[in-house]
C-alpha positions as CSV (number, residue, x, y, z in Angstrom):
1,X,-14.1,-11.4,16.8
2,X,-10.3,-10.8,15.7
3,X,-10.2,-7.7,13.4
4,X,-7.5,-6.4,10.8
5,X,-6.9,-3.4,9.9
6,X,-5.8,-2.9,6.5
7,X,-4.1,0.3,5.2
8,X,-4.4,1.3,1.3
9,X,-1.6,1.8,-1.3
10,X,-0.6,4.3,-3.9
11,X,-3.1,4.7,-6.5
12,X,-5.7,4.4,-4.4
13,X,-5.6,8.6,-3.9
14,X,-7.9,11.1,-5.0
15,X,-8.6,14.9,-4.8
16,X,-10.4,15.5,-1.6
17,X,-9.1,12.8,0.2
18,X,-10.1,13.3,3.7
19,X,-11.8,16.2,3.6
20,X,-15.0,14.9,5.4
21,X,-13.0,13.6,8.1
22,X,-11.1,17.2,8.6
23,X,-14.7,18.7,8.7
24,X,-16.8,16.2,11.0
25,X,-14.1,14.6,13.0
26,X,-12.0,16.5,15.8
27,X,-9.2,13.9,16.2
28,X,-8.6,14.0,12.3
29,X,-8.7,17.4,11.9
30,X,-5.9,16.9,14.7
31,X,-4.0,15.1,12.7
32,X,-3.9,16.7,9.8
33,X,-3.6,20.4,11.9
34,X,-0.2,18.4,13.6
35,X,1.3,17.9,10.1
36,X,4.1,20.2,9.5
37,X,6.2,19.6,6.2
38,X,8.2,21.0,3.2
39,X,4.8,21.3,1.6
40,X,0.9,21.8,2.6
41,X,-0.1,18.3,3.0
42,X,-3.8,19.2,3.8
43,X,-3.5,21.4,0.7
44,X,-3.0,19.0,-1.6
45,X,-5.1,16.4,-0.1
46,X,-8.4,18.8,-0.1
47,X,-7.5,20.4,-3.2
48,X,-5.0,19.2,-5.6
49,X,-4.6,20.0,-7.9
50,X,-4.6,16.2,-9.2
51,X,-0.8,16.4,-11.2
52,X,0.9,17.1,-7.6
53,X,-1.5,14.7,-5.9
54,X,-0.6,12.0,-8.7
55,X,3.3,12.7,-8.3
56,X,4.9,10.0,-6.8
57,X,7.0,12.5,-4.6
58,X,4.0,13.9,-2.9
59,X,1.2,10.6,-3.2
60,X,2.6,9.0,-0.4
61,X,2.7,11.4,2.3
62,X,-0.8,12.9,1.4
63,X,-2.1,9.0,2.0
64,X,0.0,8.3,4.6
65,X,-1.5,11.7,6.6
66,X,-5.3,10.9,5.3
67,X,-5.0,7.2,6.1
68,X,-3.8,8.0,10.2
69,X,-6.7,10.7,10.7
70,X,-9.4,8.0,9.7
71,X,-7.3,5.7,11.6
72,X,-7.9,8.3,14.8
73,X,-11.5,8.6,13.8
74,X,-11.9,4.5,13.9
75,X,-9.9,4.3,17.4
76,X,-12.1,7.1,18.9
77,X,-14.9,4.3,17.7
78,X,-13.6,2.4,20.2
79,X,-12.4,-0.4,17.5
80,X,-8.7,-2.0,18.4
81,X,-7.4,-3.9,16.0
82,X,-5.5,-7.4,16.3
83,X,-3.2,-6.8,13.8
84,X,-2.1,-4.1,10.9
85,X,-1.1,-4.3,7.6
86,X,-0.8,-2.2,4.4
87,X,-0.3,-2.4,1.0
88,X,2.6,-1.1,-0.2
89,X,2.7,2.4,1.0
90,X,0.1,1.5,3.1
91,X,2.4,-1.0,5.2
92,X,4.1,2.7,6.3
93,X,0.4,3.3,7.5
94,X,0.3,0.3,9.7
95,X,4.1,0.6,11.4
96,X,2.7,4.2,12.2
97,X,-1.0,2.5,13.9
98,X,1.4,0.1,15.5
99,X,3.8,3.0,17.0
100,X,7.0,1.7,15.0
101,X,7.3,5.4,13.8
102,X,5.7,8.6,14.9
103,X,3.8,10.1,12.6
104,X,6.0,13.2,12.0
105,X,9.3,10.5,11.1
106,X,6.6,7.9,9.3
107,X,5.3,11.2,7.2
108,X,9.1,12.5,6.4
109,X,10.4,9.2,5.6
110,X,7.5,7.9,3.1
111,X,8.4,12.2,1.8
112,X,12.2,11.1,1.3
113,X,11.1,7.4,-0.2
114,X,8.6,9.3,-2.8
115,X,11.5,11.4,-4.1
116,X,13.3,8.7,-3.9
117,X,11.1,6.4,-6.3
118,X,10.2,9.4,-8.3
119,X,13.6,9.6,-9.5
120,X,14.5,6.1,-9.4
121,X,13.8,5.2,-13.2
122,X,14.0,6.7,-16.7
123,X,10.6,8.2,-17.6
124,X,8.5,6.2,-20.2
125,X,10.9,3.1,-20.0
126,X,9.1,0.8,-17.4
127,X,5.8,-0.2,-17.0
128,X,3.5,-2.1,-14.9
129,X,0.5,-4.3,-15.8
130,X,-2.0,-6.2,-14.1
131,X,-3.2,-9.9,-14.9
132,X,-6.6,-11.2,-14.1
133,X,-8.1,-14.6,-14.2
134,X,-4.9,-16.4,-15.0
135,X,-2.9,-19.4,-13.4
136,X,0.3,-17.8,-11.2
137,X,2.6,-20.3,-12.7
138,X,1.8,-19.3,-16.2
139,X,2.5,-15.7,-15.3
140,X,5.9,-16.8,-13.2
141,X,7.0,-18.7,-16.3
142,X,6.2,-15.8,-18.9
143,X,7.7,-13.9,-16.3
144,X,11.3,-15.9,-15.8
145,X,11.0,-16.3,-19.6
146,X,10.7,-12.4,-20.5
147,X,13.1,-10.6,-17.9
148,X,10.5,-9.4,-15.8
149,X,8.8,-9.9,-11.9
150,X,5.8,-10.1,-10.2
151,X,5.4,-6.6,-7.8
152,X,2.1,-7.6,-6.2
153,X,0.5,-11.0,-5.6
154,X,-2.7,-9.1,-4.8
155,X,-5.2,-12.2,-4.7
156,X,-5.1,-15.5,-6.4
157,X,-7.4,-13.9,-9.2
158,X,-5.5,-10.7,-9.7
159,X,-1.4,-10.5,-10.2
160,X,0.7,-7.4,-11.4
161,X,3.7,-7.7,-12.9
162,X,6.7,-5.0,-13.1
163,X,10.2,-4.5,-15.3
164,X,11.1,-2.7,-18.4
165,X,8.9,-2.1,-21.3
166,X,10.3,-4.4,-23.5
167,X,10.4,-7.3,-21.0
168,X,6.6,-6.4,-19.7
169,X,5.4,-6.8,-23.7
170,X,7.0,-10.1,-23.8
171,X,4.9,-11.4,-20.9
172,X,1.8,-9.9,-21.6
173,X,2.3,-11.6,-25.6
174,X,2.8,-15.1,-23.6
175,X,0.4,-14.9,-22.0
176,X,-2.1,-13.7,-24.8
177,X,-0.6,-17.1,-26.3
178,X,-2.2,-19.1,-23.6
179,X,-5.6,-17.5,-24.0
180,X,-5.1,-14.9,-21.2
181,X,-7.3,-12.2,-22.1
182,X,-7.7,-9.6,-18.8
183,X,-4.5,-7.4,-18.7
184,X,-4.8,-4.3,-17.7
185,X,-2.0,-1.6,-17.8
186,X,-1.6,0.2,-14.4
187,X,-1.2,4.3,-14.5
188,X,2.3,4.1,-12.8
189,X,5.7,6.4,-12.9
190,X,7.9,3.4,-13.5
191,X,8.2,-0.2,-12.2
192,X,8.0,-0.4,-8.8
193,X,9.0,-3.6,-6.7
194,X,11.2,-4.7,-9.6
195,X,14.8,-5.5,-9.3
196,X,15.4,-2.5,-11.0
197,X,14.9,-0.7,-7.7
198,X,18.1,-1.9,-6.4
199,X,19.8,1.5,-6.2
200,X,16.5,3.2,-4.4
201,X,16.4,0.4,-1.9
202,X,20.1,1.1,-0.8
203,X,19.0,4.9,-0.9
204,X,16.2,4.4,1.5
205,X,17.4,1.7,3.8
206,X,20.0,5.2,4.4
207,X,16.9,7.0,5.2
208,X,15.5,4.5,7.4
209,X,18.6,4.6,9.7
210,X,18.1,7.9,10.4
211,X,15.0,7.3,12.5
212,X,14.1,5.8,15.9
213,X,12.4,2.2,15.3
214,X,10.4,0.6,18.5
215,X,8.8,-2.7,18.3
216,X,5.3,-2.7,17.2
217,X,2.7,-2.4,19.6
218,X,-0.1,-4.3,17.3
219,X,1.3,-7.3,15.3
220,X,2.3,-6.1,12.0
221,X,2.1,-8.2,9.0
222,X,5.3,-7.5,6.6
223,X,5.0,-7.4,2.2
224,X,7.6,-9.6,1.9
225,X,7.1,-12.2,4.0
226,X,3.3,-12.1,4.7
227,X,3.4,-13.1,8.3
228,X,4.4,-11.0,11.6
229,X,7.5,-9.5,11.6
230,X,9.1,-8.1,15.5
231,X,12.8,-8.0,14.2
232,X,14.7,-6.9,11.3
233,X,12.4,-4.1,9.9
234,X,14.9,-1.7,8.2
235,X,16.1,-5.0,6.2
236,X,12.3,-5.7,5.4
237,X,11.1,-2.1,4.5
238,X,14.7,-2.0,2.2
239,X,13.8,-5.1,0.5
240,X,9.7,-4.4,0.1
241,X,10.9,-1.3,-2.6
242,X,12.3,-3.8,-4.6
243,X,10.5,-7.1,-3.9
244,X,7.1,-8.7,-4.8
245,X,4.2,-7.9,-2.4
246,X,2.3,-10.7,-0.6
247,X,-0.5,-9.1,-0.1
248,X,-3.6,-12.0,-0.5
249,X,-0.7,-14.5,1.3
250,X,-1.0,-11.5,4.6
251,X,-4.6,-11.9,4.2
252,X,-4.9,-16.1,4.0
253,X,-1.9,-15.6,7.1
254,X,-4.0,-13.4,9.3
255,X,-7.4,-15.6,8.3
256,X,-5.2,-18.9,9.7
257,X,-4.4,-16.8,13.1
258,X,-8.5,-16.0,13.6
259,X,-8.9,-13.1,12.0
260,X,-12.6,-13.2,10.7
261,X,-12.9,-9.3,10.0
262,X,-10.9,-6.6,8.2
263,X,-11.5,-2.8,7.6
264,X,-9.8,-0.9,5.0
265,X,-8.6,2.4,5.7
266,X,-7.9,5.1,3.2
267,X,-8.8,6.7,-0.1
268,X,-11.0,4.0,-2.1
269,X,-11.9,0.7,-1.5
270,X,-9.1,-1.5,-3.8
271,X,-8.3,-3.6,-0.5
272,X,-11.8,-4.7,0.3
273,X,-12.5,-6.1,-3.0
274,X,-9.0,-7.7,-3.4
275,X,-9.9,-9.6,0.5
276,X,-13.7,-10.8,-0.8
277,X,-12.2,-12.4,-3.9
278,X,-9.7,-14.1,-1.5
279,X,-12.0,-15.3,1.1
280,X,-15.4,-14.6,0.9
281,X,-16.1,-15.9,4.4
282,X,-14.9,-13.2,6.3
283,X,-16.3,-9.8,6.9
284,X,-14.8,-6.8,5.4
285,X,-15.4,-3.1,6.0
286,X,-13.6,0.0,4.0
287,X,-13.7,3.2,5.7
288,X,-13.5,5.5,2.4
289,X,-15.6,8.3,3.5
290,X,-16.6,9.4,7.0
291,X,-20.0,8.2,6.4
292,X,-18.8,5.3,6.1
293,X,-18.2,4.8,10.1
294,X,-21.5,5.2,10.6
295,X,-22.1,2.1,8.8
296,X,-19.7,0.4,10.4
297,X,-21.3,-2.8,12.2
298,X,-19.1,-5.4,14.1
């Protein structure tokens, strides 16, 4: 058995994230105990309330902190994974399982990378939507056609696409032209992995060289490349803000290296459904609650 461990994304969040962990599991109640910041990340984890939960600023250190103590709470299982990976935001998740970063720099740099998306676009201009059921070269050509990108390649049923309003309507109308008929508009701050992050990737690859970086202890499996990664991971993390997500290309990568199992890890279960509809030969697990682990058969 070769397992994966994969780490959820932004959006995936909810009120009481965690809490069931912090009650019934020491090492998670350690982790969340450890966390010291410019704001009460257990607080707003357990409690909300939902608008500071939902604010890009704060989302990704709350999941960042709820993701590790399940992560503790699987490791105390005794399960080691074979390699790590994340969505998005979650990809912070798996250089933190893999030692890259502590979890004290991983927690205050995802803190500085929120503020710095947060403020990254004009409100109400940018938009992200999500395409179902269509052919990937249709959407890459509606795409080239109407000035906007693909963010997330998120399985070979399910694309998202990313840029300014006007450009996203011009896609989405292409498409409708070609008979597409499942797109669904994502409840998103702005346009994230778009070119028009350029400025925030500079900002953040200024963050990033404030911090210690070691070479990952468990293979890591990048965004932007969607294969393992040892070297260059400031330029990688810089260039995942603004760059489309491989995400079900990681999963079909990790598949051709032997991986036949993978457990999601963090609020809600997004990554286990986007794994079955791009392999349904392999097992999958999501941890979402802590009675989940004691489902949890490998």
């Amino acid at each position: 058995m070769s397992i994966a461990i994969l780490f959820a994304g932004q959006g995936s969040q909810f009120v009481g994230m965690g809490k069931d962990f912090y009650d019934q599991c020491f090492v998670s109640r350690k982790v969340f105990d450890s966390i010291q910041m410019d704001f009460d990340v257990k607080e707003v984890c357990f409690h909300g309330p939902e608008e500071i939960l939902n604010n890009t600023a704060y989302t990704q250190s709350c999941i960042l902190a709820c993701s590790m103590a399940i992560y503790e709470a699987i490791k105390e299982k005794g399960i080691q994974p074979d390699y790590v990976a994340g969505l998005s935001l979650g990809e912070y998740s798996a250089l933190c399982a893999s030692h890259v970063f502590s979890l004290e720099d991983g927690l205050e740099i995802v803190r500085k990378r929120g503020l710095i998306m947060a403020n990254a676009l004009e409100k109400n201009t940018t938009k992200m939507v999500a395409i179902l059921n269509a052919k990937i070269e249709d959407i890459q050509q509606a795409c080239q056609q109407a000035g906007c990108s693909i963010a997330n390649y998120n399985s070979p049923f399910q694309i998202v696409i990313t840029g300014t309003n006007e450009s996203v309507d011009l896609a989405v109308s292409t498409l409708k032209e070609k008979g597409v008929r499942r797109m669904i508009p994502l409840k998103v701050s702005g346009a994230f992995h778009s070119p028009l992050l350029e400025k925030a990737s500079q900002e953040l690859n200024e963050v990033l060289h404030q911090y210690p970086i070691q070479n990952p202890e468990i293979p890591v499996i990048f965004n932007v490349t969607g294969k393992m990664e040892t070297e260059n991971i400031v330029d990688l993390l810089t260039r995942q803000i603004k760059s489309s997500v491989l995400f079900y290309q990681s999963i079909e990568y990790m598949i051709s290296q032997g991986v036949d199992t993978f457990i999601e890890i963090g609020p809600g279960h997004t990554l286990s459904g986007l794994v079955k509809k791009t392999n349904k030969n392999v097992k999958v697990f999501s941890i979402h609650c802590y009675e989940d682990i004691k489902e949890l058969s490998l």
